[in-house]
N, CA, C and O of each residue as an XYZ file, in Angstrom:
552
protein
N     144.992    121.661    147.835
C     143.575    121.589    147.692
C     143.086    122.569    146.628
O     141.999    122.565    146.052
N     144.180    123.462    146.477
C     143.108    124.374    145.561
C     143.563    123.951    144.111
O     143.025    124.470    143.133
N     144.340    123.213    144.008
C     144.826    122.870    142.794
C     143.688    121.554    141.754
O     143.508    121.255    140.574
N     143.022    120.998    143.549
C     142.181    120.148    142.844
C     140.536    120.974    142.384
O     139.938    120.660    141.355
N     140.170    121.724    143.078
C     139.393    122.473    142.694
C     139.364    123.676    141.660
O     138.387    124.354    141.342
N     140.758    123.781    141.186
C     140.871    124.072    139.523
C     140.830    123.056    138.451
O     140.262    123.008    137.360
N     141.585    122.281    139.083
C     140.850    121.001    138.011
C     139.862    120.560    137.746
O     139.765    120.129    136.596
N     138.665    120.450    138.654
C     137.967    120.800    138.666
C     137.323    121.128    137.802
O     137.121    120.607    136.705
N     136.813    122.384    138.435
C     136.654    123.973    137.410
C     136.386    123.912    135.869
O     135.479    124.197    135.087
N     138.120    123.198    135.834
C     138.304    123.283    134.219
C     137.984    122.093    133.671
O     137.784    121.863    132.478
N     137.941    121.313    134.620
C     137.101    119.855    133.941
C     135.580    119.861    133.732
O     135.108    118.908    133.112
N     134.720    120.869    134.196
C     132.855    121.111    134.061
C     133.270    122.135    133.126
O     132.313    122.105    132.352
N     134.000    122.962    132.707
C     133.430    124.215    131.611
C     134.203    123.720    130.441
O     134.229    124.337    129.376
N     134.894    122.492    130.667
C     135.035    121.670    129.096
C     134.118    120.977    128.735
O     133.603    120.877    127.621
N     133.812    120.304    130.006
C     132.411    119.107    129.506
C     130.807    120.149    129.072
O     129.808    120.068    128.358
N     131.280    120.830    129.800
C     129.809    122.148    129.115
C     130.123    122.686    128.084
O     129.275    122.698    127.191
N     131.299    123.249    127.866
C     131.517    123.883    126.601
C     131.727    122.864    125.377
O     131.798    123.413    124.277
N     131.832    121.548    125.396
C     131.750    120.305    124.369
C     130.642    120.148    123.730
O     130.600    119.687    122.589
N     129.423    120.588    124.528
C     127.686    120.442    124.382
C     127.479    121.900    123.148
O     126.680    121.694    122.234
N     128.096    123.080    123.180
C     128.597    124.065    122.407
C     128.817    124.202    120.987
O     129.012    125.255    120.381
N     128.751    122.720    120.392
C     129.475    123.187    119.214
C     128.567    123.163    118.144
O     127.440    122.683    118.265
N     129.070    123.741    116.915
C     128.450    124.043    116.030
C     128.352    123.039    114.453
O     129.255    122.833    113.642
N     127.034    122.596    114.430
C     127.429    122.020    113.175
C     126.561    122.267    112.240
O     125.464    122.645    112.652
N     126.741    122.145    110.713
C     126.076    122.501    109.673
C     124.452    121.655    109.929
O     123.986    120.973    110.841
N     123.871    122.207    108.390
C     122.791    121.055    108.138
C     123.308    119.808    107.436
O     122.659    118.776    107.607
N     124.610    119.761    106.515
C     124.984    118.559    106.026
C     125.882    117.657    107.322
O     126.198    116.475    107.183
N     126.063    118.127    108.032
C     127.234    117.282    109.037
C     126.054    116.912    109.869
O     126.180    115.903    110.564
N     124.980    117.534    109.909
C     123.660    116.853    110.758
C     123.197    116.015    109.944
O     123.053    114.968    110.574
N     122.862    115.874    108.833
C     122.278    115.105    108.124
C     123.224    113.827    107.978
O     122.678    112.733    108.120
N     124.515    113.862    107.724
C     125.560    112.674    107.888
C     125.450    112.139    108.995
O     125.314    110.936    109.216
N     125.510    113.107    109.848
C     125.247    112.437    111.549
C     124.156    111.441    111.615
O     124.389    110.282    111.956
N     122.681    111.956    111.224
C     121.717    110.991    111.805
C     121.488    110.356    110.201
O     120.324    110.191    109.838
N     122.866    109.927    109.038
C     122.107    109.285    108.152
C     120.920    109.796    107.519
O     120.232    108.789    107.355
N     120.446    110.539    107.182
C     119.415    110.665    106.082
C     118.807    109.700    104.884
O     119.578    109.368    103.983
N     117.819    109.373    104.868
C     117.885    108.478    103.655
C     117.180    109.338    103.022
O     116.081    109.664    103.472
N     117.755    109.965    101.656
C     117.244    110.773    100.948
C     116.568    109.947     99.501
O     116.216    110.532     98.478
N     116.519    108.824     99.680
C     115.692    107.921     98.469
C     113.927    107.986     98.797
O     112.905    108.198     98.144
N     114.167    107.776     99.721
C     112.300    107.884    100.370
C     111.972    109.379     99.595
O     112.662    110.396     99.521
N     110.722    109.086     99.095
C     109.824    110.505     98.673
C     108.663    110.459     99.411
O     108.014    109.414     99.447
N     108.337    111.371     99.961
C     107.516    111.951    100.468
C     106.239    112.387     99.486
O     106.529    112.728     98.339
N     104.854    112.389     99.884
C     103.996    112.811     98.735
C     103.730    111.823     97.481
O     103.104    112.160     96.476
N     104.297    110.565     97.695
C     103.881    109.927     96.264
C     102.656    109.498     95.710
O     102.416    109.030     94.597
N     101.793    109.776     96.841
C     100.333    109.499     96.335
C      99.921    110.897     95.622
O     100.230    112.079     95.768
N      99.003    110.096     94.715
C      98.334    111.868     94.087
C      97.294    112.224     95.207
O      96.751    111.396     95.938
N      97.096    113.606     95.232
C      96.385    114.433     96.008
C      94.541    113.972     95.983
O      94.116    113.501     94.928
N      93.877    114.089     96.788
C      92.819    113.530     96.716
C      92.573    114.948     96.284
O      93.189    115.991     96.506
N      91.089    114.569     95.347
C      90.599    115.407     94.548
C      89.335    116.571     95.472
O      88.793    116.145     96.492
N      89.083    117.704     95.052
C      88.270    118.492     96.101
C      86.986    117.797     95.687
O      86.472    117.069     94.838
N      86.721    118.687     97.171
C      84.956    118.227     97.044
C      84.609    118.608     95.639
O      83.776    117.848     95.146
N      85.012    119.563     94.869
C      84.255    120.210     93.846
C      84.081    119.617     92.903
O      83.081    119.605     92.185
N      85.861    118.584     92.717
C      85.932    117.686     91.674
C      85.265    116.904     91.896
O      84.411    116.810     91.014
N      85.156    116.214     92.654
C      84.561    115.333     93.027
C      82.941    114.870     92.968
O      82.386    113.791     92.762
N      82.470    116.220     93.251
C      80.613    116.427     92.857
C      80.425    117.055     91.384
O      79.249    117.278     91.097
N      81.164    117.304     90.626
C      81.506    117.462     89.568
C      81.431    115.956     88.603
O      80.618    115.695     87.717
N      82.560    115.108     89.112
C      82.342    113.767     88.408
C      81.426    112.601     88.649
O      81.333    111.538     88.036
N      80.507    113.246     90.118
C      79.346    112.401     90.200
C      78.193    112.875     88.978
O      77.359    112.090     88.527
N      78.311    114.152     88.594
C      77.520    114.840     88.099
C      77.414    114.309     86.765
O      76.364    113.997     86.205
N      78.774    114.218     86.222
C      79.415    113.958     84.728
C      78.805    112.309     84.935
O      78.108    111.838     84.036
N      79.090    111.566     86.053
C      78.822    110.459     85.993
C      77.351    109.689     85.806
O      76.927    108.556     85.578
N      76.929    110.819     86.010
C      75.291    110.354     85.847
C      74.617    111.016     84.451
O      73.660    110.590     83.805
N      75.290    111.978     84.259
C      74.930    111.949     82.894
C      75.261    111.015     81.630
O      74.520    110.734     80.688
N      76.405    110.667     81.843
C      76.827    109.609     81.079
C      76.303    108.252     80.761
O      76.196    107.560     79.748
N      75.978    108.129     82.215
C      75.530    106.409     82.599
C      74.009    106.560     81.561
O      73.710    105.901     80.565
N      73.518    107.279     81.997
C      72.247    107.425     81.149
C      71.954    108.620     79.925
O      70.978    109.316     79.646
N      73.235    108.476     79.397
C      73.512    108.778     77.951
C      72.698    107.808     76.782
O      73.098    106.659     76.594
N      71.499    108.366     75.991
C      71.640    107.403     74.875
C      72.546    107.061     73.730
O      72.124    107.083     72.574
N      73.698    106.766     74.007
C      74.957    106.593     72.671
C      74.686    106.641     71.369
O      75.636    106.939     70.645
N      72.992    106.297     70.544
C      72.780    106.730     69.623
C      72.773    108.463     69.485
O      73.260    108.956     68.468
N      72.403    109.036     70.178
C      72.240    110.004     70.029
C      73.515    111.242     70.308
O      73.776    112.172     69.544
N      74.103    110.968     71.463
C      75.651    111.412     71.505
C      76.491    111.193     70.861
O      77.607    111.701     70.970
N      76.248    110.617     70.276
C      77.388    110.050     68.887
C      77.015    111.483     67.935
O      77.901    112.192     67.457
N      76.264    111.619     67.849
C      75.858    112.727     66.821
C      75.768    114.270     67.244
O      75.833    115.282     66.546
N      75.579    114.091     68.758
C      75.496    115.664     68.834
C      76.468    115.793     70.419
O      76.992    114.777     70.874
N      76.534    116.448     70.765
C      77.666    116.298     72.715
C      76.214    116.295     73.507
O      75.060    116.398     73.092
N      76.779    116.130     74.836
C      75.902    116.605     76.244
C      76.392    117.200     76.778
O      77.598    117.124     77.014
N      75.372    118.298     77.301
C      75.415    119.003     77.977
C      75.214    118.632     79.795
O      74.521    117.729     80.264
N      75.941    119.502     80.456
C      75.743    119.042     81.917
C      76.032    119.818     82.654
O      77.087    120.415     82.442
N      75.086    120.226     84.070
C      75.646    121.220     85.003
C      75.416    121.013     86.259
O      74.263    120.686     86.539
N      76.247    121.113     87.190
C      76.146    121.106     88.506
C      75.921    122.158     89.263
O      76.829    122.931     89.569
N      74.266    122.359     89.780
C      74.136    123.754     90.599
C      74.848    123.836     92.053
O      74.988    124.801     92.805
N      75.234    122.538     92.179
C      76.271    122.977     93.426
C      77.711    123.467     93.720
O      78.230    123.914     94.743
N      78.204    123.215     92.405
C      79.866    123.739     92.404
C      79.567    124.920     90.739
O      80.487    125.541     90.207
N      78.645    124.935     90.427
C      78.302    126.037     89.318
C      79.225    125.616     88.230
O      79.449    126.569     87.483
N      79.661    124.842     87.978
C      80.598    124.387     86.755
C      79.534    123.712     85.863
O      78.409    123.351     86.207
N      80.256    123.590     84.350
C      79.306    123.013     83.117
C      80.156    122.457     82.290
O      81.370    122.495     82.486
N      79.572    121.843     81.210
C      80.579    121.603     80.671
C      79.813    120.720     79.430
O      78.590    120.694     79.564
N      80.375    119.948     78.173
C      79.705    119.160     77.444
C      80.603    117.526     77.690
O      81.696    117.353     78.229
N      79.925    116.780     77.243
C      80.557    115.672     77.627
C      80.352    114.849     76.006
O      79.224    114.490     75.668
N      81.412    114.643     75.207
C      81.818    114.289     74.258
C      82.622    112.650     74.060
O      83.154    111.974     74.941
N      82.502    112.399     72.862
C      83.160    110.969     72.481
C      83.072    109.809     73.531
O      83.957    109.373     74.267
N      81.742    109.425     73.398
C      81.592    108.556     74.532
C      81.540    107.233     74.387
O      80.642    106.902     73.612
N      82.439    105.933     75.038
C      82.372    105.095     74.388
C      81.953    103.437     75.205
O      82.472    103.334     76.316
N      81.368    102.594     74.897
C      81.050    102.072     75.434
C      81.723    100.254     75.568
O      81.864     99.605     74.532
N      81.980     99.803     76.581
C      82.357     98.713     76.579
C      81.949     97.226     77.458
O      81.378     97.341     78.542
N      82.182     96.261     77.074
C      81.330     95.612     78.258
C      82.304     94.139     77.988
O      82.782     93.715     76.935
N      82.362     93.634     79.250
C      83.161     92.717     80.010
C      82.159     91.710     80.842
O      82.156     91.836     82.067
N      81.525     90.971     80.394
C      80.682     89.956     80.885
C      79.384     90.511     81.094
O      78.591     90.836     80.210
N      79.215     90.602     82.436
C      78.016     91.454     82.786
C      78.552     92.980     83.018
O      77.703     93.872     83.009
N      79.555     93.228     83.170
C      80.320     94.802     83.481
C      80.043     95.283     82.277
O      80.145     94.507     81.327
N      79.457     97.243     81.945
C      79.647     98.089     80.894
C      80.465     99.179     81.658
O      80.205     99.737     82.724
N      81.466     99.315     80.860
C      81.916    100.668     80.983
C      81.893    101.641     79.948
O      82.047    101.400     78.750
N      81.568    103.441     80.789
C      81.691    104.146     79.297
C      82.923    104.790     79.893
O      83.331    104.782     81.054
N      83.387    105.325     78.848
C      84.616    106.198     78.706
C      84.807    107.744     78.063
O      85.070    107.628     76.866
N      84.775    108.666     78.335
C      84.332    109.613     78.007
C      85.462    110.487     78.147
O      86.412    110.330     78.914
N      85.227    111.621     77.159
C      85.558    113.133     77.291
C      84.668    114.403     77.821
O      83.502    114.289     77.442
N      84.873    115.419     78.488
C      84.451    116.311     78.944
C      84.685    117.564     79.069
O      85.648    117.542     79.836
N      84.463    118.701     78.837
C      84.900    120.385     78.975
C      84.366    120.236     80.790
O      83.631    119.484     81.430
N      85.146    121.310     81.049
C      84.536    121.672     82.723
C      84.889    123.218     82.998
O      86.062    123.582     83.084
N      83.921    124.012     83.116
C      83.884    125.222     82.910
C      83.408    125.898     84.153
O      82.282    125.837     84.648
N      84.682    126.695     84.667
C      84.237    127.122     86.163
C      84.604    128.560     86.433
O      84.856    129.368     85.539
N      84.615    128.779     87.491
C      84.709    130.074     87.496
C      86.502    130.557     87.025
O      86.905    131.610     86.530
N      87.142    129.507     87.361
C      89.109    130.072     87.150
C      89.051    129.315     85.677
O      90.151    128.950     85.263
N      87.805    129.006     84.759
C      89.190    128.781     83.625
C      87.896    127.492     82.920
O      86.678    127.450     83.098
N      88.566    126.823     82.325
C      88.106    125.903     80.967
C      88.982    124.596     81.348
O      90.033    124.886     81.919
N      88.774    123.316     81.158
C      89.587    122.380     81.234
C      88.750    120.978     80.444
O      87.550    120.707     80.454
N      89.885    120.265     79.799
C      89.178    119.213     79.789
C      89.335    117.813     80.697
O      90.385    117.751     81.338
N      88.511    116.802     80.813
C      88.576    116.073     81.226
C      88.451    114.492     80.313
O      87.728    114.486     79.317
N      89.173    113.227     80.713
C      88.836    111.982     80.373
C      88.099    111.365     81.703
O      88.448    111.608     82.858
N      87.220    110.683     81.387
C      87.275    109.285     82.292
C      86.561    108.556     82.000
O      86.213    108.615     80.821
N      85.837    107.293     83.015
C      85.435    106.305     82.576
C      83.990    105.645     83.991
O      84.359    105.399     85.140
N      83.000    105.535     83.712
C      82.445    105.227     84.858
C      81.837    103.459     84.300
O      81.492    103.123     83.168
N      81.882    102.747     85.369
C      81.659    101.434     85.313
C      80.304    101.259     85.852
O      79.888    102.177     86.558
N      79.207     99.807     85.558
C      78.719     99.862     86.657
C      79.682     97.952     87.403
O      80.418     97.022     87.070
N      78.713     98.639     88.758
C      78.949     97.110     89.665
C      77.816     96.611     90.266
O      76.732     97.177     90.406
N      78.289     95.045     90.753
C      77.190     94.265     91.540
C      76.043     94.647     90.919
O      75.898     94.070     89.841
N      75.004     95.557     91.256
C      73.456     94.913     90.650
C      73.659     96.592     89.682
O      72.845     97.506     89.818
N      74.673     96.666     88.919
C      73.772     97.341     87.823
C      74.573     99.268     88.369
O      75.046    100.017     87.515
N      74.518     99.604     89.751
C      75.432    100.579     90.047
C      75.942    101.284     89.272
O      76.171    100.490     88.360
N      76.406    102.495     88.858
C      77.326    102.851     87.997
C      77.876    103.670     89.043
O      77.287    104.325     89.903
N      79.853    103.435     88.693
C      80.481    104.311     89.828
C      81.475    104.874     88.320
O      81.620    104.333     87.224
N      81.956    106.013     88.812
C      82.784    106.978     88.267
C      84.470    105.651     89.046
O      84.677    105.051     90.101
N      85.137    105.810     87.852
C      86.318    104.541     88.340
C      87.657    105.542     87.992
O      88.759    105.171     88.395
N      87.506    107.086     87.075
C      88.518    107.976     86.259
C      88.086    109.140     85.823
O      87.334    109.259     84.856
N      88.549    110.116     86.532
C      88.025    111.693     86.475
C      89.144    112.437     86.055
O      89.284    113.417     86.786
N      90.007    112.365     85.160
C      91.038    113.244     84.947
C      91.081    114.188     84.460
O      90.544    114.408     83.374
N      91.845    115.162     85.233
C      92.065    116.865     84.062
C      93.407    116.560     82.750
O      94.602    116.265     82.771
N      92.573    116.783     81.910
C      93.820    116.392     80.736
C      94.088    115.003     80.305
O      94.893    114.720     79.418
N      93.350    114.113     80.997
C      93.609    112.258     80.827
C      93.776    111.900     81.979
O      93.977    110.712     82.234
């Protein structure tokens, strides 16, 4: 009898000590397959509020830009809510049936720094103008 209760014994502190072992991060990663093709993050980052009330800002100056006159000299523009400024340059205009779009350049001048910007605001349905491209650098 006591021979079976060493067997026993030594049969639970193998099956416990099996639960014990040690494995890397690559022998885990082989283990559960990894698919390391998937990227994570591929959307671009939504833009801050700042940018964002920034290119409503840019966007309304633009829309009601007279193009005779910006052609010849920049606009100026400022947002007292995010305190940034900036001029809004080379502005160009296009139109697609009843759709105009302008397309524009911009400085944006804030408290960390100087940047420029491209984009493009459209209008829609009855006349609307929405900001459609706010980029730093293009």
């Amino acid at each position: 009898m006591h021979g079976i209760w060493k067997a026993l014994a030594a049969s639970c502190v193998i099956t416990v000590l099996g639960g014990c072992t040690v494995m890397s991060g690559k022998a885990l990663e082989d283990a559960a397959k990894v698919d390391h093709s998937i990227q994570t993050a591929s959307l671009e980052p939504a833009p801050s509020p700042e940018t964002e009330s920034d290119g409503l800002t840019v966007r309304n100056a633009v829309s009601s830009a007279n193009l005779d006159r910006t052609q010849a000299e920049p606009l100026a523009w400022s947002n007292t809510d995010t305190g940034a400024s900036g001029t809004i340059t080379a502005i160009e205009e296009t139109r697609a049936g009843d759709q105009i779009c302008r397309s524009f350049k911009t400085s944006r001048q804030r408290f960390d720094g100087v940047a420029v910007y491209k984009g493009e605001t459209c209008t829609r349905g009855s006349g609307e103008w929405t900001l459609t491209r706010f980029n730093e650098g293009g």
